[in-house]
Each structure stands twice: as C-alpha cells, then as structure tokens.
N, C-alpha and C positions, 0 to 999 in steps of 0.2 A: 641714560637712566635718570631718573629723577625720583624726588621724593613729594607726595601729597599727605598729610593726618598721620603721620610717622609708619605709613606703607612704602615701601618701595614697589617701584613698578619699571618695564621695561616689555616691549613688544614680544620678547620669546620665551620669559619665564614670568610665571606664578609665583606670588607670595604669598607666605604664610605668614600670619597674625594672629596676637592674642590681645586685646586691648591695643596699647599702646607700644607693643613690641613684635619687631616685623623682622623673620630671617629668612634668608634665603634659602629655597626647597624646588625641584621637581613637583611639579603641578601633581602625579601620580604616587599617593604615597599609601604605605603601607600602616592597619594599625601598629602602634606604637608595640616596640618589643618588651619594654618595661608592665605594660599593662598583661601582654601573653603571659610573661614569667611567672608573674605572681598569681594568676588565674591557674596556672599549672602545679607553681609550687603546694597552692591550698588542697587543691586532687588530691597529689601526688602524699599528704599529709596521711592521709588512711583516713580523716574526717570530712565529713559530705559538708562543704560550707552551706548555711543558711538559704542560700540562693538555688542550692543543688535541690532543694525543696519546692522550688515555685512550679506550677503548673501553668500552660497557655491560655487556661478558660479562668484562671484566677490572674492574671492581665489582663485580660479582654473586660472581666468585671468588674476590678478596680476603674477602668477606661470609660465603661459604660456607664456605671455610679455616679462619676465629675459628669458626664455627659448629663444624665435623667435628672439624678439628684433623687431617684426614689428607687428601692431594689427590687420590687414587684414590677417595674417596669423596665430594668437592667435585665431582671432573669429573662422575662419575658421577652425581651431583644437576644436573650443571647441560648433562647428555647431551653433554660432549665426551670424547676419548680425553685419557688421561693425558700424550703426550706435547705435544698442543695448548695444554692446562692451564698443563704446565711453560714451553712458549713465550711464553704470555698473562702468566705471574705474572713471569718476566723483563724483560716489554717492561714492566710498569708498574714495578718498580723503577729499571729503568736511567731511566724518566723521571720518578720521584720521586728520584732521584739517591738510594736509599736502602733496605736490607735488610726485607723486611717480615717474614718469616718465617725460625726455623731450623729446621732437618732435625736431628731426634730420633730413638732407634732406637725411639719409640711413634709419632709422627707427625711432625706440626710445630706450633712454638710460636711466635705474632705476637712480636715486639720491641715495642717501644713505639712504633716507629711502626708496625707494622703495626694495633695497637689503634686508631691516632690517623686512618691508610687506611681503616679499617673504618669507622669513627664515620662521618666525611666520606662514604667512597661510600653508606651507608644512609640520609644527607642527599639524595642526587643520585637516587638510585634514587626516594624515597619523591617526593622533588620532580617529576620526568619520568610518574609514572604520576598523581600529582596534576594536572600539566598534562593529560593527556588525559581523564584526568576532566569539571576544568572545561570545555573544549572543547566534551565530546561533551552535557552538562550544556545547556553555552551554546546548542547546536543542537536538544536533542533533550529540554530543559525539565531540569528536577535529578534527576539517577540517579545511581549511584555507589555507594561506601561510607566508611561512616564510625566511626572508631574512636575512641570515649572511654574515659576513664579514670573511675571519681567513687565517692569514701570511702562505706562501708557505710551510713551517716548518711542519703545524697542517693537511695536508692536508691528509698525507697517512696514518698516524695516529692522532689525534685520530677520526678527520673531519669524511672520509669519511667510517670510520667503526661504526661511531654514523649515520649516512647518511642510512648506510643497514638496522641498527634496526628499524631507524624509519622510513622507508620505507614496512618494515614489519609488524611492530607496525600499522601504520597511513598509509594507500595505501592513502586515500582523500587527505593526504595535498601535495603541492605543494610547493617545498623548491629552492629556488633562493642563490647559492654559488656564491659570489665573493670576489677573490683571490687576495690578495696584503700585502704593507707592513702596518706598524698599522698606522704612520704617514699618511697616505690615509685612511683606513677604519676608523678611529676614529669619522676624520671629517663629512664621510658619515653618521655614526651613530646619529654624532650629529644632523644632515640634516635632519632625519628623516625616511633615505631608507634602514637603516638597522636596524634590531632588535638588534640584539649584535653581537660582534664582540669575535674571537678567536684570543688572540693577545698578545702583547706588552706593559704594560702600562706606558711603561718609558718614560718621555717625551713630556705625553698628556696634552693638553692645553683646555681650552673652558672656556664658562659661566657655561655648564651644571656639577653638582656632578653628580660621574661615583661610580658603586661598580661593586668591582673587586674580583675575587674569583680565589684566582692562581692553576694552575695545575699541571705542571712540569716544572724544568729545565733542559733546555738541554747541550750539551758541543759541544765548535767549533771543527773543525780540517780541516788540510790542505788539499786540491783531488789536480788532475790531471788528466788527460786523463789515460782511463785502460793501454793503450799502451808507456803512458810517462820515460822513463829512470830514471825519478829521483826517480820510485817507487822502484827503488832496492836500492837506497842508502837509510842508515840508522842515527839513531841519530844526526838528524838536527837540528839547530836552527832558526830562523826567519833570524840572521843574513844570515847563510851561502846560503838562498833561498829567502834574499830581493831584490837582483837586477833580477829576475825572474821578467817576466811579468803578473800581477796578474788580476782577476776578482774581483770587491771591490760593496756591493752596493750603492743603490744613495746616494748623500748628503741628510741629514735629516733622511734616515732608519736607526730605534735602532736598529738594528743589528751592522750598521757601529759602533755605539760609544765602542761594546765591542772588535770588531776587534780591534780600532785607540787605545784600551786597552792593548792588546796583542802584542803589536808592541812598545807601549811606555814602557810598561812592561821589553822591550829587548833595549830599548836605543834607537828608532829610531821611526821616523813618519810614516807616514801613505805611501806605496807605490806610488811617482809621476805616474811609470812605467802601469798605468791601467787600466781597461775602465768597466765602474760604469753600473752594470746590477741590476734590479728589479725581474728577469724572473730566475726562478734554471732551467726552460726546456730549455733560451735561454745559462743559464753558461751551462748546461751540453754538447750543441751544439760546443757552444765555444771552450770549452776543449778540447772536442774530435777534430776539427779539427788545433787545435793550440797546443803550448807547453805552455801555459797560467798556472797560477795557482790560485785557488780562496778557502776562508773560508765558511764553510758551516754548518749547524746544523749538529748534527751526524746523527739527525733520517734521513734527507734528504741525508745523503752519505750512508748509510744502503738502502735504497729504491732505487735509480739510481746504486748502485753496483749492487745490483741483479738482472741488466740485462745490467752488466759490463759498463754503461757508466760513471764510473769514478774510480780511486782507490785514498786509505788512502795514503800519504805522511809521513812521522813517522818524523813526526815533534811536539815537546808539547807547545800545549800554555798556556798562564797566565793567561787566562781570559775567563769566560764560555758565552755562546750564552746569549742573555737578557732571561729572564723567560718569562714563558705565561702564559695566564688565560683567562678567561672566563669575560669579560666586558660589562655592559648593564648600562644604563640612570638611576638613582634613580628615579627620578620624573617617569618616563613611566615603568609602571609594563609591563611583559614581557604575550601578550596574550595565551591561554593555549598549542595554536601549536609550539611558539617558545617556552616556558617554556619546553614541553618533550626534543625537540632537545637540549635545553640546558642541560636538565639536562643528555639525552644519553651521550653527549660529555665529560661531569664530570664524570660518571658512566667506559665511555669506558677506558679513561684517569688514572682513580684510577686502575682499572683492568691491565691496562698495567704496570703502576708503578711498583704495586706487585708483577706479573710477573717477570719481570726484575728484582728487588731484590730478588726473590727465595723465596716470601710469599704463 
C-alpha cells in the first residue's frame, strides 16, 4: 500500500476522498443512510417540504435559462409558450424562497443561486433518466448509454480496447468518449455529464467525495519530429536541450506539475521558450512540421511512433507522468452499462500491465 496527495491506494481496493481526507471504503457504495433518514423524516412530518413542489419541466428550464441566457428561447427548446415559462420559473423560486435569475435588456443572468439551481437540477435530471436506465437494463439485460471522460494518455490503450469488448459484449449500449485533460473532465463529472472519468486524480477539487481505483503508471520522455536531428545525438540532459523550443501543456494540466518536476529536478524552471497544447494529435502536427520539442507519456510516444510521427530523444527524466485510474462520484453508483465499461477498462488495463512485465 502506499500513500500519493494524502489518497491511499492499493491494487484491490478503492478509495474514498474528500479534499484532503482519504478512508478506506469498498469501491460500491451505497447513498449515504444519514441523507435517506432525513429525506424520510421530512415526509413522514405530515408537511410537503419545499422540494416536494418542484416539477421536471421547472429543471429542465432553470437548465436551459444558464444554457440560452434568454427565455423565449428556453421555452422554445423545451416546446412551451413564453408565458407558461414565466409561470414555471416563478413557481420554483417562490419555493426556493429565492431569485434565480435577472431580467437584462440582452436576456437574463443566473444570480448565484440560480448557478447553485442549475448545478442541483442537472443532478436530478441526470439521476431520474439514470434510474430508468438501470430499470430497463434490469429487465431487458444492459442497454443504455454511457459517458466517460479519459486523458489523451488512456486512449489507445487501455480506453479504446475496453471500447471493442464492450462493443462486443453490449452491441445496445451507446458509449459517448470525451477526451481531455482531468483538470476539465473531473469538473464535467462532477456536472453531472459524465459517469467516470479515466484520469488523473492529482489535484481534484469539489464538494463531491470521489473514489479512485488507480491503474497504472506511466513514464515521461522527450519526442521530436521522426525527422529531427537531435535524434542521433545521445546522452542528453534537460540542460543541454532547454533552450530548444518546447510543446508544454496548459497551465492547470497534471501532467504539467510532473514535467515543472523534471525540470526543477535539473536546476531549472519550467521552459519560457513554448507554446502550451491540450491536443497530442495537435503536438504530433506541431513537431512534425517544426524542430519543436515536447514531454509525453510513453504510451502516447509508442502509438504515434508506429506511424513514425514522432521519435524518442534519449534524454532521462526525474520525474514519472502523473498516475491514472479509474474515478466516479461516491454518492452516484455507476448504472450497470457504465459499470461493465468500467470494469472492461480495469480488466483491459491489468491485462496489459502483465504483459508488459512478462506475467
């Protein structure tokens, strides 16, 4: 077992985290029984709490309002008349005891709580079409969809070779990939629009506890264009190829913090000389037509190698790629079509490790 950013981790269980405080849990958890209780006790009072009032088409329009920014074209997304709209967005403030929106001569602007409305009803909505999901799942075997998130890193492996089985597996479900860094997918997740994310968990912030099931680490190394010069020279250091012009990612991507690692590691900051990309298909463009040079996972220089768009630099660094793993909501059990994907991913993931080691 070991400890990383005060997570505990270990090959067979899941942790759960809240900030800075990590305890030990079964990856499959139920919601919390404290939250039941008190939703039952409020029932069970003889008075309809405030919430027992909200309707699903007065979510969906708070939703669409942050979305348009104008109610005439909320309603008209969500096929009511304008002045139904205005009655629907009345009734839920007068029972949120609370202004969610003002009337601007460009449209209307959420308050702060109307952001705080928003957030919540995209919870409720995503939760309610979740339950009919699993339901219809339950009766009619796993169909459905499912929406991950997972860092450009996880894509070639072990993403989209968990992606075949269960396309194989599950022909019915319909699987929605998007690709980014964790600093973006985290937040999505927390949103609502993604089930779990393939990612990064260094650095993740929110209300929501997150459990995190890690899968491998991987190790940096320097590319360059297959055609660059500097691939014949050997035994380099970061010094002798800093004033090179590099590819670095954005500010905020964990990836950045183990590069500005590897660099401080040699005595020196982070490359002034660079231009901060998101995209490995936009670095590998880059390289190729520049003498650019940028950090990369290894799995991602092993996959664009083998159709030469980049070569190894034989340069060592001090400092490995951030780790990945497998990350979903505590509170929001994972419905049973993203559960398989999940667990292909883990499955595909362990299978390659082994490989790789010679098991």
């Amino acid at each position: 077992m070991r400890e990383r950013n005060g997570i505990q981790e270990d090959g067979d269980l899941a942790y759960i985290f809240r900030g800075d405080l990590a305890r030990r849990e079964p990856s499959s958890i139920l919601p919390l029984k404290t939250d039941i209780e008190a939703i039952l006790a409020e029932c069970l009072d003889g008075v309809t709490p405030r919430y027992g009032r909200f309707k699903m088409r007065q979510l969906a329009l708070v939703l669409k309002l942050v979305d348009t920014g104008n109610l005439h074209d909320a309603a008209a997304a969500l096929n009511m008349s304008q002045p139904a709209a205005t009655k629907l967005l009345q009734e839920i403030e007068e029972a949120l005891n609370a202004v969610l929106f003002i009337r601007q001569s460009r449209g209307m602007k959420p308050t702060p709580s109307g952001m705080m409305a928003a957030r919540h009803a995209g919870f409720i909505l995503a939760e309610i079409r979740k339950m009919q999901q699993d339901i219809d799942g339950l009766q009619n075997g796993i169909t459905g969809y499912v929406r991950v998130g997972a860092m450009i890193s996880t894509v070639p492996s072990p993403v989209t070779q968990a992606l075949a089985r269960m396309a194989e597996a599950y022909p019915t479900v319909e699987v929605s990939l998007h690709v980014g860094t964790s600093d973006v997918l985290l937040p999505e997740m927390n949103a609502g629009r993604l089930d779990f994310v393939v990612g990064s968990i260094a650095g993740a912030v929110g209300p929501e506890p997150l459990t995190y099931s890690p899968l491998i680490e991987d190790v940096a190394v320097v590319v360059a264009s297959a055609t660059n010069p500097i691939l014949r020279q050997h035994n380099l250091t970061l010094k002798d190829v800093f004033s090179e012009r590099w590819i670095l990612p954005p500010a905020g991507a964990p990836e950045l913090r183990s590069i500005e690692a590897a660099f401080n590691a040699a005595g020196l900051p982070l490359p002034v000389n660079s231009t901060r990309m998101a995209s490995m298909i936009a670095t590998a463009t880059s390289l190729d037509a520049t003498d650019t040079l940028a950090i990369v996972p290894e799995s991602m220089y092993r996959y664009f190698a083998k159709f030469q768009a980049m070569g190894k630099v034989d340069v060592k660094l001090q400092a490995p790629t951030e780790p990945y793993g497998l990350i979903n909501l505590t509170s929001r059990p994972l419905p049973p079509a993203a559960k398989a994907l999940y667990d292909f991913i883990s499955e595909v993931a362990t299978q390659n490790a082994r490989r790789s080691s010679g098991l």
